[in-house]
C-alpha positions in Angstrom: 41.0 25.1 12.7 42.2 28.3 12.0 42.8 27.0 8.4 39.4 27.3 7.7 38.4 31.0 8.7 37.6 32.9 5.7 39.7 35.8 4.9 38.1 39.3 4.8 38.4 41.6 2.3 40.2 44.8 3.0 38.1 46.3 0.0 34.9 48.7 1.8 31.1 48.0 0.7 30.7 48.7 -3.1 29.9 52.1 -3.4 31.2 53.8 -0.3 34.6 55.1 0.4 37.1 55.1 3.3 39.1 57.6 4.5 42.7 57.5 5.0 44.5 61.0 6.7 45.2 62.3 2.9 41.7 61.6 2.1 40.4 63.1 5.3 42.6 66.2 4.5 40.5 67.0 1.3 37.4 66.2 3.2 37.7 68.6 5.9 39.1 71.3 3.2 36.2 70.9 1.5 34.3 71.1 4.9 36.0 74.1 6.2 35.4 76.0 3.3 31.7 75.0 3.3 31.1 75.9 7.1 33.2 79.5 6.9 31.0 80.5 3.8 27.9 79.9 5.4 28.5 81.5 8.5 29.9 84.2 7.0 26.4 84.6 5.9 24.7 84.4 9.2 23.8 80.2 8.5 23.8 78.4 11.6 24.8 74.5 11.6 22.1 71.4 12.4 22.1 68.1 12.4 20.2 64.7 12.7 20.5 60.9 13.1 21.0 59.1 10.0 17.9 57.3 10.8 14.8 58.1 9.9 11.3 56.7 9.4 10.4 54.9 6.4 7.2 57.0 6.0 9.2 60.4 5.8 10.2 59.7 2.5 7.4 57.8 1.1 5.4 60.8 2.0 7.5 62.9 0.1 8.9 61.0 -3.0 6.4 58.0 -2.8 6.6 54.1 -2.7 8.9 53.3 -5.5 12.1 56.2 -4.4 11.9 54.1 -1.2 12.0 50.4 -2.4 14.4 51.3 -4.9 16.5 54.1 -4.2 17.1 54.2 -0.3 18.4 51.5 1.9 15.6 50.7 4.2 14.8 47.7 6.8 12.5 46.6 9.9 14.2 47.0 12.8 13.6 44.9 16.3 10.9 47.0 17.3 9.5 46.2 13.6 9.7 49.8 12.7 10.3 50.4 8.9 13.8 52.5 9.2 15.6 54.3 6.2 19.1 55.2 6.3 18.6 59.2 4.9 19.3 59.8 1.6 19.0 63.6 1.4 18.7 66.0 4.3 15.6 67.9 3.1 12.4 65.9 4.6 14.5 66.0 7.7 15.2 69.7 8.1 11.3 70.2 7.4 10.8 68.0 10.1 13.1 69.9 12.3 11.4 73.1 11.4 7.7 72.0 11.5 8.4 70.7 15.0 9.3 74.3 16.3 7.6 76.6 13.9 6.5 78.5 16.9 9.8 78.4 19.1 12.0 79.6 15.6 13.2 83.0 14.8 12.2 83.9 11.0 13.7 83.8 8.4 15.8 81.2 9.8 19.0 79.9 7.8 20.1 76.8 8.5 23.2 74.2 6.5 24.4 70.8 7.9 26.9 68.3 5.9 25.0 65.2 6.4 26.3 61.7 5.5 23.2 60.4 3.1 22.9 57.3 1.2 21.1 55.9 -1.9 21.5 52.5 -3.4 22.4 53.4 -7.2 24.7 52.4 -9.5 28.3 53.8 -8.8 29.6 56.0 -11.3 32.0 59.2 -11.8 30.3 62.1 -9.6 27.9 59.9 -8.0 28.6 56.9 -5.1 26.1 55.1 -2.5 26.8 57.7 0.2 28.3 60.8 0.1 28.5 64.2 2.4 26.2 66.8 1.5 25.9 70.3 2.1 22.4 71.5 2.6 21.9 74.7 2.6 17.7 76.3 3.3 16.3 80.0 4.3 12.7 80.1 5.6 10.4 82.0 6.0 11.5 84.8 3.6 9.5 85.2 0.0 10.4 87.9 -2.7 13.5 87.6 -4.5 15.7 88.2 -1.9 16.1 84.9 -0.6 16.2 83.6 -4.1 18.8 86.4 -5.0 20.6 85.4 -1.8 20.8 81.5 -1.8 22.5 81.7 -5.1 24.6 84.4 -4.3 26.4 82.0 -1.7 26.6 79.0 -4.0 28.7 81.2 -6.5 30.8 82.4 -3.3 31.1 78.9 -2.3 32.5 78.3 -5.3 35.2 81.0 -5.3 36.2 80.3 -1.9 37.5 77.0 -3.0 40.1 79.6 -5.6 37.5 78.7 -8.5 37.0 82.1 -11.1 34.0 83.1 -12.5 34.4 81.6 -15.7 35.8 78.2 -14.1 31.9 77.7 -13.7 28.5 79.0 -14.7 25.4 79.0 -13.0 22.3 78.3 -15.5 18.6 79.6 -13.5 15.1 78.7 -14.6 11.6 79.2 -12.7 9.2 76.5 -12.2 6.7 79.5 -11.9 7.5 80.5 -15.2 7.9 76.7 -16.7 3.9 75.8 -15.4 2.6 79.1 -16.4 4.1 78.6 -20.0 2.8 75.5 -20.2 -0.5 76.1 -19.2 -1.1 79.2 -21.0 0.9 79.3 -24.4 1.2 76.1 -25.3 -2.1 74.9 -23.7 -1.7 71.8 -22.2 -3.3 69.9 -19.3 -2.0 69.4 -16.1 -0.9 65.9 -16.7 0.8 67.3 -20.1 2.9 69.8 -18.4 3.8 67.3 -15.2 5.0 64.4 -18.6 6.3 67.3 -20.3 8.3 68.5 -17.3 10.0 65.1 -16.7 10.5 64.1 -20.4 12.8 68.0 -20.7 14.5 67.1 -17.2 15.9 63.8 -19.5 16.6 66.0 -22.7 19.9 65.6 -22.3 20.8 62.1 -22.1 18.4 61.0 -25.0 19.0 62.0 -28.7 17.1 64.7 -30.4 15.1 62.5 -32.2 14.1 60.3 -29.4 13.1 63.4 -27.6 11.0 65.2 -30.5 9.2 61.4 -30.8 8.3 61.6 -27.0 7.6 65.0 -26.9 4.9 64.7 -29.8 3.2 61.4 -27.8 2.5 64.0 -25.2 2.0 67.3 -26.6 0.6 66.0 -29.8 3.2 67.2 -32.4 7.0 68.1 -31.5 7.8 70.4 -28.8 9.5 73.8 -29.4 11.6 75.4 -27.1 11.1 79.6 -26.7 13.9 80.6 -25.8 12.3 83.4 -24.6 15.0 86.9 -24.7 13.8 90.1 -25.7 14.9 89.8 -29.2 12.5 86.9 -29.5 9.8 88.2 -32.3 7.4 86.2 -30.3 8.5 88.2 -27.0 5.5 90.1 -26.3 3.1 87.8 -27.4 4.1 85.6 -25.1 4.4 88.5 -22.1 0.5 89.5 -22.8 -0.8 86.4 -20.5 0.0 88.1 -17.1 1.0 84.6 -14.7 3.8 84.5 -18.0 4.8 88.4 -17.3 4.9 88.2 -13.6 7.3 84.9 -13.6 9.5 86.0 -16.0 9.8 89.5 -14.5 10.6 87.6 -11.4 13.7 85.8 -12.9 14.8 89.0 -14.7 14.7 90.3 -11.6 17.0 88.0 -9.4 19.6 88.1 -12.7 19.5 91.7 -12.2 19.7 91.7 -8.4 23.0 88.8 -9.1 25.1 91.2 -10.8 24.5 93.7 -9.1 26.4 92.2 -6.2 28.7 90.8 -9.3 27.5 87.0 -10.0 28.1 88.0 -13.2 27.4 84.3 -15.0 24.0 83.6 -14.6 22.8 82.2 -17.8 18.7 81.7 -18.2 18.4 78.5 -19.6 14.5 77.3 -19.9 15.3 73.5 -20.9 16.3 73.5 -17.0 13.9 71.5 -15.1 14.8 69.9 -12.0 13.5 66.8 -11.3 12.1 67.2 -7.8 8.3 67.9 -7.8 8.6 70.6 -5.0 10.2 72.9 -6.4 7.7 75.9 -6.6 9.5 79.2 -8.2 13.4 80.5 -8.7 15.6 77.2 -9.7 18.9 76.8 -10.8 22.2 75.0 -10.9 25.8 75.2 -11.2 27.6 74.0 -13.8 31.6 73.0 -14.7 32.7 74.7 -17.9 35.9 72.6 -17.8 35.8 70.1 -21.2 37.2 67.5 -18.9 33.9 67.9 -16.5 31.4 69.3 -18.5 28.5 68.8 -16.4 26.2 70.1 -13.4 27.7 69.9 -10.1 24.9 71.1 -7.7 21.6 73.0 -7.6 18.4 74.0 -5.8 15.7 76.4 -6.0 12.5 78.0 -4.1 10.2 75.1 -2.5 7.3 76.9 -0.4 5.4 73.5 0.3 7.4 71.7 2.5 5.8 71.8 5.6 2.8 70.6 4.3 3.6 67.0 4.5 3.5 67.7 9.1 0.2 69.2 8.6 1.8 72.6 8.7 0.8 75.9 6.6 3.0 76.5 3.6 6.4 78.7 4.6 8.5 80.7 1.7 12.1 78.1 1.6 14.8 78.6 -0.7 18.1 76.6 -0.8 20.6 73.8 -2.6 22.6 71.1 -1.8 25.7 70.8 -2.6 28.1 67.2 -2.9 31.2 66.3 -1.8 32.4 64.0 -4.3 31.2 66.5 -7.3 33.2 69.2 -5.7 36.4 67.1 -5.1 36.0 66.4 -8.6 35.9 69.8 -9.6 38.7 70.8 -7.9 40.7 68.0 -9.1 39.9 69.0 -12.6 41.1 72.9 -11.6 44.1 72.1 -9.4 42.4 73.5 -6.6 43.1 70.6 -4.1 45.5 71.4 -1.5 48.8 69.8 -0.7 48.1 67.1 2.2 49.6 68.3 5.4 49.5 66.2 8.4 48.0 67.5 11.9 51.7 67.1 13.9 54.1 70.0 12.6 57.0 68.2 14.7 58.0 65.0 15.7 59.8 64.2 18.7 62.6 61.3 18.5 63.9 60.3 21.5 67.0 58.6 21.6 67.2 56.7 24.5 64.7 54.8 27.0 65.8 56.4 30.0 62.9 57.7 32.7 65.1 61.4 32.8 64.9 61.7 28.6 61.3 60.7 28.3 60.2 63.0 30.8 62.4 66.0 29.5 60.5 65.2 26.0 57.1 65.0 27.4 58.3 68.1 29.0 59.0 70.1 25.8 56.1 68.8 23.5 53.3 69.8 26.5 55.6 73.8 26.3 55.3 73.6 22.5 51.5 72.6 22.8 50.8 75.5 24.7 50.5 78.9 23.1 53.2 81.3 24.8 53.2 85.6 24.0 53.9 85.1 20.4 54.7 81.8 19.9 51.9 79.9 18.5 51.1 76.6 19.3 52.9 73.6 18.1 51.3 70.1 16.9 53.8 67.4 18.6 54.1 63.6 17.6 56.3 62.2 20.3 57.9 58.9 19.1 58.2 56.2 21.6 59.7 53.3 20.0 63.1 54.1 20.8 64.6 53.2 17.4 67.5 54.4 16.2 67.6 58.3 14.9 67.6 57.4 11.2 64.9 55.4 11.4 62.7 57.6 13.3 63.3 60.4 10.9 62.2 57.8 8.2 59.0 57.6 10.2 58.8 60.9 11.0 59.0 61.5 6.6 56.7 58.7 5.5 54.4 60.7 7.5 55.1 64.0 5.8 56.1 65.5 9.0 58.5 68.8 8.1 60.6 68.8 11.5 62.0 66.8 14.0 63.0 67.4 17.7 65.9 64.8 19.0 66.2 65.0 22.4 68.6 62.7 24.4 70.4 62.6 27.3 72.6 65.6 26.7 69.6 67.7 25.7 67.7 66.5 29.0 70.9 67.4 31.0 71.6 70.7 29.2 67.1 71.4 28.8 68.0 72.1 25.4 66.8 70.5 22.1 67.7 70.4 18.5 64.7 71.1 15.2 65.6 69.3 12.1 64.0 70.6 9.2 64.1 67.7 6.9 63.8 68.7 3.5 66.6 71.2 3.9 68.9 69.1 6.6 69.0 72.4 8.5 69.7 72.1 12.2 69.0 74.7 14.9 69.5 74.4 19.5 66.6 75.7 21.0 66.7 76.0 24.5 63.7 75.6 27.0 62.5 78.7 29.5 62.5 78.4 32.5 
């Protein structure tokens, strides 16, 4: 009978990843550096079920994002369920639901697992851990200023330099007030006009100048709008123009001044989400062998709107594991794997006397004592001889070993074994 039981794959669901010790390593690397920026910054850490209604997200990105994008199903109770796949409807929820109880501005991050069913590809899986990262209740640049300010920190935390990575800004402000007063189109022309820019890149330039003049009615000319533009102050007479554009000069000058010194305007930046409402931007590697964006995020003031709730100023970003892994791949920033025990215990004999000497020193080495900080102890039980117990103790990557036996039980001694030098040193226990 057994013949006949299908054998399972030891592959994991296309898409998704597992995570050995090495891989869980990197993970909480990139994790740790993640949580000590933000805090250092006064963020506090939330979190959430994975689960979420259905209607969340049709609310916010519509019908198709939901059939197409997330993975969602009826559950027993025939509730339409959606496994997240971003952290941002969720956190509005979160906030909308104690508006009144919250302290303002409030800065919140979580690293949520989130999923979206799309096809695999360098930078981009089916699930992945995210950092979000959202200040409300504060408008005026200052958020704005601020919220990039600890993405480029983020980034030098993790031993990146300033010109390892650029970050290129835009306003959505500015964008719509362009469009609607200098180059004069409707509202449905700016929204096609919006979405066709946010694609410029991965079409050619003739494919975009075609599209472009279906909507615009002739081909669509960037600005580029810097002082030294003859076209400069012509342009800066309509005042929604002047104010928006005053308002990113402003958070470029506020950036260096507390030295985020590569801040590049950029006005072919878009992105895609229709929320965004002022200040947007996004980071970018400048490394030929991953030459492309790695995170963003911007001002979005209507969230709340969606819970019935009075528009609140919100800035923030999120930020992706696997991008950043890649990054730091690219940069050699990923640190040498290092396993949690810093010791193993090999005990040569199964006697009742030796095991409970070597229980005896690993709970004294556990424990931190005057200076002596505390010790990560694998004891090893098998009772195999000492060479193959250091073999063990080295195919986990282990740096020392403790061999206790009956004359180190008898004597309450014990010998460290460094084992990539050989060296050997007694140790005796306190009393």
């Amino acid at each position: 009978m057994s013949q006949n039981i299908k054998k399972l794959s030891t592959e994991p669901y296309k898409g998704v990843r597992d995570f050995y010790p090495e891989d869980q390593f990197i993970e909480n690397h990139i994790f740790g550096i993640w949580r000590k920026t933000l805090e250092s910054y006064g963020y506090q850490e939330y979190n959430a079920s994975v689960l979420e209604p259905a209607e969340l997200y049709k609310a916010k990105s519509g019908d198709e994002i939901v059939n197409e994008q997330t993975y969602t199903f009826i559950d027993r109770g025939e509730r339409e369920v959606t496994l997240r796949p971003e952290m941002t409807p969720t956190v509005a929820r979160l906030v909308a639901g104690r508006r009144r109880e919250l302290a303002f501005p409030l800065r919140l991050y979580s690293m949520p697992n989130v999923f979206r069913y799309e096809r695999p590809q360098r930078g981009r899986l089916r699930e992945h851990f995210q950092l979000n990262v959202d200040m409300f209740g504060l408008a005026g640049v200052y958020a704005d200023v601020e919220i990039i300010d600890v993405a480029g920190a983020i980034m030098k935390n993790f031993g990146a330099k300033q010109n390892d990575f650029e970050i290129k800004i835009s306003s959505r402000k500015l964008l719509n007030a362009l469009f609607s007063d200098w180059y004069q189109m409707t509202e449905d022309q700016s929204v096609r006009m919006q979405k066709l820019i946010d694609k410029k890149n991965k079409m050619p330039e003739d494919v975009f100048e075609q599209q472009s003049t279906e909507i615009f009615g002739k081909p669509f000319k960037f600005l580029n709008l810097e002082k030294n533009n003859p076209l400069y102050e012509e342009v800066m007479a309509f005042p929604n123009i002047k104010s928006a554009k005053d308002e990113l000069d402003l958070v470029i000058s506020k950036l260096a001044e507390r030295g985020v010194n590569n801040v590049i305007y950029d006005e072919t930046l878009i992105r895609g989400f229709d929320y965004y409402t002022g200040i947007i931007f996004e980071v970018f590697d400048t490394s030929p062998e991953n030459n492309r964006a790695l995170f963003g995020g911007g001002r979005y003031d209507n969230l709340l709107k969606m819970f019935g709730e009075d528009n609140m100023p919100c800035a923030g970003f999120g930020m992706g594991d696997v991008t950043t892994k890649d990054f730091l791949e690219v940069r050699n920033l990923l640190p040498k794997y290092r396993p949690s025990a810093d010791a193993m215990i090999c005990i040569l004999e199964e006697d009742d006397g030796v095991i409970s000497y070597a229980e005896e020193v690993a709970e004294m080495l556990r424990k931190k004592e005057g200076d002596r900080e505390s010790t990560n102890i694998d004891i090893n039980y098998s009772f195999k001889s000492l060479g193959d117990q250091i073999k063990s103790a080295t195919k986990k990557q282990i740096p020392y070993c403790i061999v206790i036996g009956k004359n180190e039980a008898k004597e309450k001694t014990y010998k460290i074994k460094d084992l990539e030098t050989g060296e050997e040193v007694s140790k005796i226990v306190k009393k």
